[in-house]
LUMBA-564481 format. One record per residue (C-alpha): residue number from 1; residue in one letter; chain; x, y, z negated. Coordinates in steps of 0.05 Angstrom, whole numbers, plus 5000, padded with zeros to 4 digits. Layout:
// LUMBA-564481
pt resi:NUM; resn:a; chain:A; u:X; v:Y; w:Z
...
//
This chain:
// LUMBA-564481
pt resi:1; resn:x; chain:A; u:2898; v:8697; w:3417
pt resi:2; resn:x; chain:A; u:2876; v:8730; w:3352
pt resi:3; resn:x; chain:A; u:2934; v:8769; w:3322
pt resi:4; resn:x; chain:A; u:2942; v:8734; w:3245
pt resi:5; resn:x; chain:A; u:2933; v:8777; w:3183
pt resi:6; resn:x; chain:A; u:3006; v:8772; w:3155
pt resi:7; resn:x; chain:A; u:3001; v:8805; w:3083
pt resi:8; resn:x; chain:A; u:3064; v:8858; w:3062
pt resi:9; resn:x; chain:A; u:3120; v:8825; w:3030
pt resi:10; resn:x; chain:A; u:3145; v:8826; w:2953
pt resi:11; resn:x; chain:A; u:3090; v:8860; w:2923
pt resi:12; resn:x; chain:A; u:3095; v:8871; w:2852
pt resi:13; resn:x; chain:A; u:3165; v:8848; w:2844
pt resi:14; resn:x; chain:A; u:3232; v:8866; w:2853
pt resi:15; resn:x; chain:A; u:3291; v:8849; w:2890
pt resi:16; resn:x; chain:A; u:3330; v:8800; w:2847
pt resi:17; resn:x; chain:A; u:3255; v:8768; w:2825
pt resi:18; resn:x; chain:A; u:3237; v:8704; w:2838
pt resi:19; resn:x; chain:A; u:3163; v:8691; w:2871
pt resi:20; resn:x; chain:A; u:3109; v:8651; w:2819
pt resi:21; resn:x; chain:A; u:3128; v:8582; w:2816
pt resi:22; resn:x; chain:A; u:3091; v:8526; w:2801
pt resi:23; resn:x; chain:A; u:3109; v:8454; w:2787
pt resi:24; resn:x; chain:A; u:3048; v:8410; w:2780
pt resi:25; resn:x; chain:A; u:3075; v:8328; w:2772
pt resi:26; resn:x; chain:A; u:3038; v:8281; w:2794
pt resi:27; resn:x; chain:A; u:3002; v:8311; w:2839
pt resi:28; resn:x; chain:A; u:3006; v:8244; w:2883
pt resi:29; resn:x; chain:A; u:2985; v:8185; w:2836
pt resi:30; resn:x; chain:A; u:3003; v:8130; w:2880
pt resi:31; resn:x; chain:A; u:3071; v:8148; w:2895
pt resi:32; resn:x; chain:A; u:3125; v:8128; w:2843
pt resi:33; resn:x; chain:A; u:3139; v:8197; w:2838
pt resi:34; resn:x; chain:A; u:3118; v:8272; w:2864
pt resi:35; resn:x; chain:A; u:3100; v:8337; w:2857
pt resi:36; resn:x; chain:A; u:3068; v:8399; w:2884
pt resi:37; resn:x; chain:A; u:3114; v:8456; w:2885
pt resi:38; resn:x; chain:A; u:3092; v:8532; w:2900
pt resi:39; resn:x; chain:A; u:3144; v:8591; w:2917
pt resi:40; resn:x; chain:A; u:3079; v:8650; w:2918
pt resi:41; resn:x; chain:A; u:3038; v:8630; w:2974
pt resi:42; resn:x; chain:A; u:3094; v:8575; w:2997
pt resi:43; resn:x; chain:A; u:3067; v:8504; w:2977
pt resi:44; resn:x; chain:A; u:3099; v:8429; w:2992
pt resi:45; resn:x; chain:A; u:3073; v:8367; w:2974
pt resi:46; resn:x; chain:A; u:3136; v:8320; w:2948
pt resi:47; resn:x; chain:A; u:3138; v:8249; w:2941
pt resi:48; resn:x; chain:A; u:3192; v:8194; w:2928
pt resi:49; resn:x; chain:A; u:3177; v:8130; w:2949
pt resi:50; resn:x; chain:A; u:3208; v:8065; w:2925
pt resi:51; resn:x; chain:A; u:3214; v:8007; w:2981
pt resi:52; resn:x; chain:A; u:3249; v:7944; w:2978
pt resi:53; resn:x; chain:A; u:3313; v:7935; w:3016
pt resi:54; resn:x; chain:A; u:3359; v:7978; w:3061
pt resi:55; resn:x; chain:A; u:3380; v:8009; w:3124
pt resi:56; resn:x; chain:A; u:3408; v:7950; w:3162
pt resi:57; resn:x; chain:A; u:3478; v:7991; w:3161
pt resi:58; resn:x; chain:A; u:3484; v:7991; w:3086
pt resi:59; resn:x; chain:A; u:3459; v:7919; w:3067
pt resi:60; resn:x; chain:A; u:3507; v:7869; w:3032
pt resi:61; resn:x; chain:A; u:3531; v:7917; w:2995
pt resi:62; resn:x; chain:A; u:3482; v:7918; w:2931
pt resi:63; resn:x; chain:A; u:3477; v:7986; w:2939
pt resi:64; resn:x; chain:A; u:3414; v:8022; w:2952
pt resi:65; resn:x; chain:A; u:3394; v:8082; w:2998
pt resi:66; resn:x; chain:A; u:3363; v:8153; w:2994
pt resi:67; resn:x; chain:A; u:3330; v:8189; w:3055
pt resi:68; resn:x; chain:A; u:3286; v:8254; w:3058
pt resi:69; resn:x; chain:A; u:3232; v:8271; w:3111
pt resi:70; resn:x; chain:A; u:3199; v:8333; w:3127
pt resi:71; resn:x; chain:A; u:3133; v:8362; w:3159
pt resi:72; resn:x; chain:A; u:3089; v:8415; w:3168
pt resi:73; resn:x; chain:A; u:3014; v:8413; w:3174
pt resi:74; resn:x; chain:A; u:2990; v:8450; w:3237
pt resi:75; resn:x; chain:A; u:2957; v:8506; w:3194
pt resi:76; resn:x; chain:A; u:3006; v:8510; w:3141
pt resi:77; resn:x; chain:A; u:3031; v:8576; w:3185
pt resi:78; resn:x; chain:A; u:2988; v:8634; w:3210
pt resi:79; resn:x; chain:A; u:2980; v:8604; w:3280
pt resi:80; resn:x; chain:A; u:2963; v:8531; w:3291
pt resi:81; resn:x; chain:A; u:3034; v:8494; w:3300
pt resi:82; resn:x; chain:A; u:3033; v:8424; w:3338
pt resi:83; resn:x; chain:A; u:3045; v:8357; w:3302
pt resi:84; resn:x; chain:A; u:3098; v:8325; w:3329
pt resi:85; resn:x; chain:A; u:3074; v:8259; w:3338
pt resi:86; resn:x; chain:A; u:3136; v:8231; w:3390
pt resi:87; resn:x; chain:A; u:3198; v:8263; w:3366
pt resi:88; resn:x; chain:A; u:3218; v:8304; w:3309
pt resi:89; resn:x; chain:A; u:3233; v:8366; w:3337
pt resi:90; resn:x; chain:A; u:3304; v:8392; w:3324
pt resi:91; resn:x; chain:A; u:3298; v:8448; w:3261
pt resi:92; resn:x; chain:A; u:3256; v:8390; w:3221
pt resi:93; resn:x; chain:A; u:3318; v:8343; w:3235
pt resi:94; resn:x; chain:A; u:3360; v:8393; w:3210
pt resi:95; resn:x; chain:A; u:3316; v:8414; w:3145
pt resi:96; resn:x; chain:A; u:3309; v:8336; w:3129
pt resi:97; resn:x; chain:A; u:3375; v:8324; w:3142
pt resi:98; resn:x; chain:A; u:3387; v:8378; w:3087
pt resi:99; resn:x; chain:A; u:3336; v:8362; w:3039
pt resi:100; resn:x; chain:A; u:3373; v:8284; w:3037
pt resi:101; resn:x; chain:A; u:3444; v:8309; w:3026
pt resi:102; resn:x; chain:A; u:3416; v:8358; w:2968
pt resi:103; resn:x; chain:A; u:3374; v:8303; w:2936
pt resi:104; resn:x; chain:A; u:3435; v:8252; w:2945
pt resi:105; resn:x; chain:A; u:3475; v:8305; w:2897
pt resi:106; resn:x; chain:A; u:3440; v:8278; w:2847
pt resi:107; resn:x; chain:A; u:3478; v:8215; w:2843
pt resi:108; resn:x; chain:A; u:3541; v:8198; w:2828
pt resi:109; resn:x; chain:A; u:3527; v:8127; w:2868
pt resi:110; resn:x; chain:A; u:3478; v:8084; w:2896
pt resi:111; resn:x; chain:A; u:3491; v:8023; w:2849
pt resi:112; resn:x; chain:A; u:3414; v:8012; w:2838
pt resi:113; resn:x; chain:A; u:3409; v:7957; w:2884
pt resi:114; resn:x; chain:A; u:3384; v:7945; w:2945
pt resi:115; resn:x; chain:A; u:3320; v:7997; w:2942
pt resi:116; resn:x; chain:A; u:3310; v:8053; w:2987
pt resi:117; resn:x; chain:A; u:3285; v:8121; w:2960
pt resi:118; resn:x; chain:A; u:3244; v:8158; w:3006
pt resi:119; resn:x; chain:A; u:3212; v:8219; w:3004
pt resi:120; resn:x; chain:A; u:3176; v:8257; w:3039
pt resi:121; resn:x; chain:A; u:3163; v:8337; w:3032
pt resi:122; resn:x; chain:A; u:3099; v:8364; w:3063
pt resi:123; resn:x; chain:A; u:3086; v:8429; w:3077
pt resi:124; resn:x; chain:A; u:3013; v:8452; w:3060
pt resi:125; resn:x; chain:A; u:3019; v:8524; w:3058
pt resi:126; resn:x; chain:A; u:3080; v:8563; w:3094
pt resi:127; resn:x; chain:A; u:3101; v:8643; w:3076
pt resi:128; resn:x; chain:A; u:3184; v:8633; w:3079
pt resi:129; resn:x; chain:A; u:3224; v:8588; w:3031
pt resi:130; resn:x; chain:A; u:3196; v:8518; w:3054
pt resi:131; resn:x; chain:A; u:3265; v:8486; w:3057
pt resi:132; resn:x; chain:A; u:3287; v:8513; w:2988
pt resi:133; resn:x; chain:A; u:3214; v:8491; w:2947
pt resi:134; resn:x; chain:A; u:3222; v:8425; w:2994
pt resi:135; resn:x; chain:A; u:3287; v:8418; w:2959
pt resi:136; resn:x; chain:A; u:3274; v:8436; w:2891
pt resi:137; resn:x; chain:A; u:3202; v:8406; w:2880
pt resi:138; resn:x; chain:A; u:3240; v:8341; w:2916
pt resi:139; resn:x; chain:A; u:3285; v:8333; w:2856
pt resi:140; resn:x; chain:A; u:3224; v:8325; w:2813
pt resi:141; resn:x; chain:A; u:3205; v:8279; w:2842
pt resi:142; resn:x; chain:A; u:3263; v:8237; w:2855
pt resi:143; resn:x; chain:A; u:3267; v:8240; w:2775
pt resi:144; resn:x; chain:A; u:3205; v:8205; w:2765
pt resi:145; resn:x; chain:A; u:3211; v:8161; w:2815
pt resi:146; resn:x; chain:A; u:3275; v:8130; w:2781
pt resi:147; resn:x; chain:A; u:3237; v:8143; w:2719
pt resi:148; resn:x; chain:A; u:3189; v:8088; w:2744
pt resi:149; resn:x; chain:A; u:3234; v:8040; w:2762
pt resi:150; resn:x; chain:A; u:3269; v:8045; w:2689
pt resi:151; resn:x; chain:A; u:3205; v:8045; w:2657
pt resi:152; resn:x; chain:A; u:3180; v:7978; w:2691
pt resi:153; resn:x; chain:A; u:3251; v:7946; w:2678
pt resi:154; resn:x; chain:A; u:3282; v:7945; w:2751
pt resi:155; resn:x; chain:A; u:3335; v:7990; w:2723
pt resi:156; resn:x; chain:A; u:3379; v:7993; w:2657
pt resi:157; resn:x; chain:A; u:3382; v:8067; w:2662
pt resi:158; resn:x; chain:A; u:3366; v:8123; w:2718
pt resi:159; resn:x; chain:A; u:3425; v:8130; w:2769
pt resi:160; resn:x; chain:A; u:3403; v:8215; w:2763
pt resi:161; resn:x; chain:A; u:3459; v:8260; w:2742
pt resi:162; resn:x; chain:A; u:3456; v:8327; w:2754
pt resi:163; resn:x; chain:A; u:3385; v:8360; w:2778
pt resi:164; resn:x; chain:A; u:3383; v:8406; w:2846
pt resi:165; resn:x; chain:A; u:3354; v:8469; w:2859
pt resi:166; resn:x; chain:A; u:3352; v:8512; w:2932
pt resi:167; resn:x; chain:A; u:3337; v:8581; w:2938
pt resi:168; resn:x; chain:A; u:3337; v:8637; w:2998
pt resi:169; resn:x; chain:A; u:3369; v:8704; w:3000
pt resi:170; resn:x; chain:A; u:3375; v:8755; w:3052
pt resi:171; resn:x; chain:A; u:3400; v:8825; w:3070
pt resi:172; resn:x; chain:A; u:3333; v:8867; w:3089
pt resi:173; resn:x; chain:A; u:3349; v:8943; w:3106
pt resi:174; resn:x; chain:A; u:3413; v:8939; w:3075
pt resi:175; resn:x; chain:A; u:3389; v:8901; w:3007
pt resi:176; resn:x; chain:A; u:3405; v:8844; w:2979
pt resi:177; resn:x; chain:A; u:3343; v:8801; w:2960
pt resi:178; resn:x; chain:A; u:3318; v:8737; w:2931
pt resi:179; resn:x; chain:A; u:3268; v:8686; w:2945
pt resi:180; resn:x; chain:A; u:3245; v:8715; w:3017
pt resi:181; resn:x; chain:A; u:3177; v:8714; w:3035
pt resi:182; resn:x; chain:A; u:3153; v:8701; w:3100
pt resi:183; resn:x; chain:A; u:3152; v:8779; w:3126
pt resi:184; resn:x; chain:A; u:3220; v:8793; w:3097
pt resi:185; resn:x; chain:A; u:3250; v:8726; w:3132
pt resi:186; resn:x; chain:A; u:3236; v:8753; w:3210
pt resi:187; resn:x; chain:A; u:3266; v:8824; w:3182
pt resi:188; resn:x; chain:A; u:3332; v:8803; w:3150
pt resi:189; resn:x; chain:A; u:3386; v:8832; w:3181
pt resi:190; resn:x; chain:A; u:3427; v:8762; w:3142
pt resi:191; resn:x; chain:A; u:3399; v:8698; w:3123
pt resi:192; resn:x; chain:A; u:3415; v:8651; w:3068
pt resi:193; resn:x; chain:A; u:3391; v:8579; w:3034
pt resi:194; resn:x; chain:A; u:3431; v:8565; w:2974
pt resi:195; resn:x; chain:A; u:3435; v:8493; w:2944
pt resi:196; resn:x; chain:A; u:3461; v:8483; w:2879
pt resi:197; resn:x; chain:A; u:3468; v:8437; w:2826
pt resi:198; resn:x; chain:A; u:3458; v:8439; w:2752
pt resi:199; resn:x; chain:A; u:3523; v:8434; w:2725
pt resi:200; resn:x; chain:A; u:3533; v:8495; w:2766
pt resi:201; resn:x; chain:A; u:3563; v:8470; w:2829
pt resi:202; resn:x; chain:A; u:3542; v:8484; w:2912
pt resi:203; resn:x; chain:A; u:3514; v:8435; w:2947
pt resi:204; resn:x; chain:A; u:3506; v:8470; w:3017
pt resi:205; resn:x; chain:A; u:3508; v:8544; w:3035
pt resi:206; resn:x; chain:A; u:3469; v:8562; w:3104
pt resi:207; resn:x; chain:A; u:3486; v:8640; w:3124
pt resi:208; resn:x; chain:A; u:3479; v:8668; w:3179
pt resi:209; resn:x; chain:A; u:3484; v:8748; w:3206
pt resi:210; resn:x; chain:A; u:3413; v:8746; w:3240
pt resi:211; resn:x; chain:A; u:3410; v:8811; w:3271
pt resi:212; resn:x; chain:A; u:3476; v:8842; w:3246
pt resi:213; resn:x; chain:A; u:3543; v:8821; w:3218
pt resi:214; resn:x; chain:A; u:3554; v:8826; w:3144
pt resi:215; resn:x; chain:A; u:3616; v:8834; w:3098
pt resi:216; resn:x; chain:A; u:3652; v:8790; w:3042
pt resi:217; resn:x; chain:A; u:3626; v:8833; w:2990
pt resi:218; resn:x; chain:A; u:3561; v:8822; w:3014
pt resi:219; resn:x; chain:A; u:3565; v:8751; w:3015
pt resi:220; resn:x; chain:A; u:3583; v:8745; w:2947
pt resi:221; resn:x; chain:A; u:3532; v:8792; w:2924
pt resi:222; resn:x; chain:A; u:3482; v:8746; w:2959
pt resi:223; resn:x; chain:A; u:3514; v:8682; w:2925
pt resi:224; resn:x; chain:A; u:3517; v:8716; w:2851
pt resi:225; resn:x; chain:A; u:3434; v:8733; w:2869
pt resi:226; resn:x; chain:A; u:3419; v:8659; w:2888
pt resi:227; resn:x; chain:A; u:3456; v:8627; w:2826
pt resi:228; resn:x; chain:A; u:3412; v:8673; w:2788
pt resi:229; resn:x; chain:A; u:3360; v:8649; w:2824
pt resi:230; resn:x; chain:A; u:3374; v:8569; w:2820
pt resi:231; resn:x; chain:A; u:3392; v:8578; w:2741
pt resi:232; resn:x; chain:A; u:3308; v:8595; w:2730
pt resi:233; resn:x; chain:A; u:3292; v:8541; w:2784
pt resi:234; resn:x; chain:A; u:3328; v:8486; w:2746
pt resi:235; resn:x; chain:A; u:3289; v:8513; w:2675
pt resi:236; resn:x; chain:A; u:3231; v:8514; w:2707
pt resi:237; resn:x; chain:A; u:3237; v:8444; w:2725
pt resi:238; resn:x; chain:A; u:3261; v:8419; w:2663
pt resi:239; resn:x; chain:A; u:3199; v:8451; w:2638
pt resi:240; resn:x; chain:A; u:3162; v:8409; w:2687
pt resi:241; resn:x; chain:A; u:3196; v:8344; w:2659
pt resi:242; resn:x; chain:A; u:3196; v:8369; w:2593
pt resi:243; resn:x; chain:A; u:3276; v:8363; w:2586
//
């Protein structure tokens, strides 16, 4: 096998910086809503999906339903990854599984009737942070999506009320950083995804000590760096939907 080129982490920018990010909407014209989100060289294809009815567990109620997939494209990473066609293999569970809670943060309830909101984040492009652009470029689209169904009268107002952002930080030879690329991700000595919302609040915190142990101190140095880093991830998508 030929060994991949894998190009030398945080060029050009320092350790509390975010990577370039881009927010194009739209970028899917037949889904109610979407985006295409880029964290540097990561990119992920969101869209949200508006289907009639519910899971048969939550009908009756009136009340409707939001669920989040996730994939990557076999060449998204440097070596050719296979699809996985019969069963979703257990870290996509778990990175769907935490792309739905985030994106359910946004509501207070699911009084919208009996709709379900799905969407789905592809991955097109992979170099670290796919979870935390899947999350953030999600919430875009989840906006427009109930944007739609305002604008075409299925809802008095949208059920949004708060936006969500995600962000990674790590410990990499003893320095806190944010936003990890893909060469600094297999290096950190700690690992961190940070949800949060924007009234200021966490949504989920994922840490672990990946090839040591790490202190309190630490940890709150790494949680002041990604609430940094979520603040200029929620402007830049209120740029996006001009908020």
């Amino acid at each position: 096998m030929i060994a991949p080129d894998v190009p030398a982490a945080r060029t050009g920018r320092g350790p509390c910086d975010l990577r370039a990010i881009t927010i194009d909407r739209g970028a899917a014209p037949y889904a109610e809503g979407s985006c295409l989100i880029a964290f540097g060289s990561t990119r992920v294809l969101c869209t949200a999906s508006v289907e009639e009815g519910v899971p048969g567990w939550r009908k009756g109620r009136g009340e409707g339903w939001l669920t989040a997939e996730y994939a990557m494209l076999p060449r998204a990473t440097h070596t050719r990854t296979a699809r996985e066609r019969s069963q979703v293999g257990g870290r996509t569970q778990e990175i769907q599984r935490l792309i739905g809670r985030s994106l359910r943060a946004m509501l207070d309830d699911f009084r919208f009737g009996e709709l379900t909101m799905k969407v789905d984040c592809d991955v097109l492009q992979a170099d670290g942070g796919t979870r935390t652009a899947s999350v953030t470029g999600a919430c875009v689209a989840v906006c427009d999506a109930f944007a739609w169904l305002v604008a075409r009268g299925r809802l008095a107002g949208s059920p949004v009320r708060r936006r969500v952002a995600a962000v990674s930080v790590g410990i990499i030879d003893g320095e806190p950083r944010l936003d990890l690329e893909y060469a600094e991700d297999v290096r950190a000595g700690v690992d961190m995804n940070v949800v949060m919302t924007s009234e200021g609040r966490f949504v989920e915190v994922q840490g672990t000590g990946e090839h040591t142990t790490f202190e309190r101190r630490e940890l709150d140095q790494l949680l002041e760096l990604a609430a940094g880093g979520v603040r200029a991830l929620l402007d830049a998508q209120a740029r996006a939907l001009g908020t």
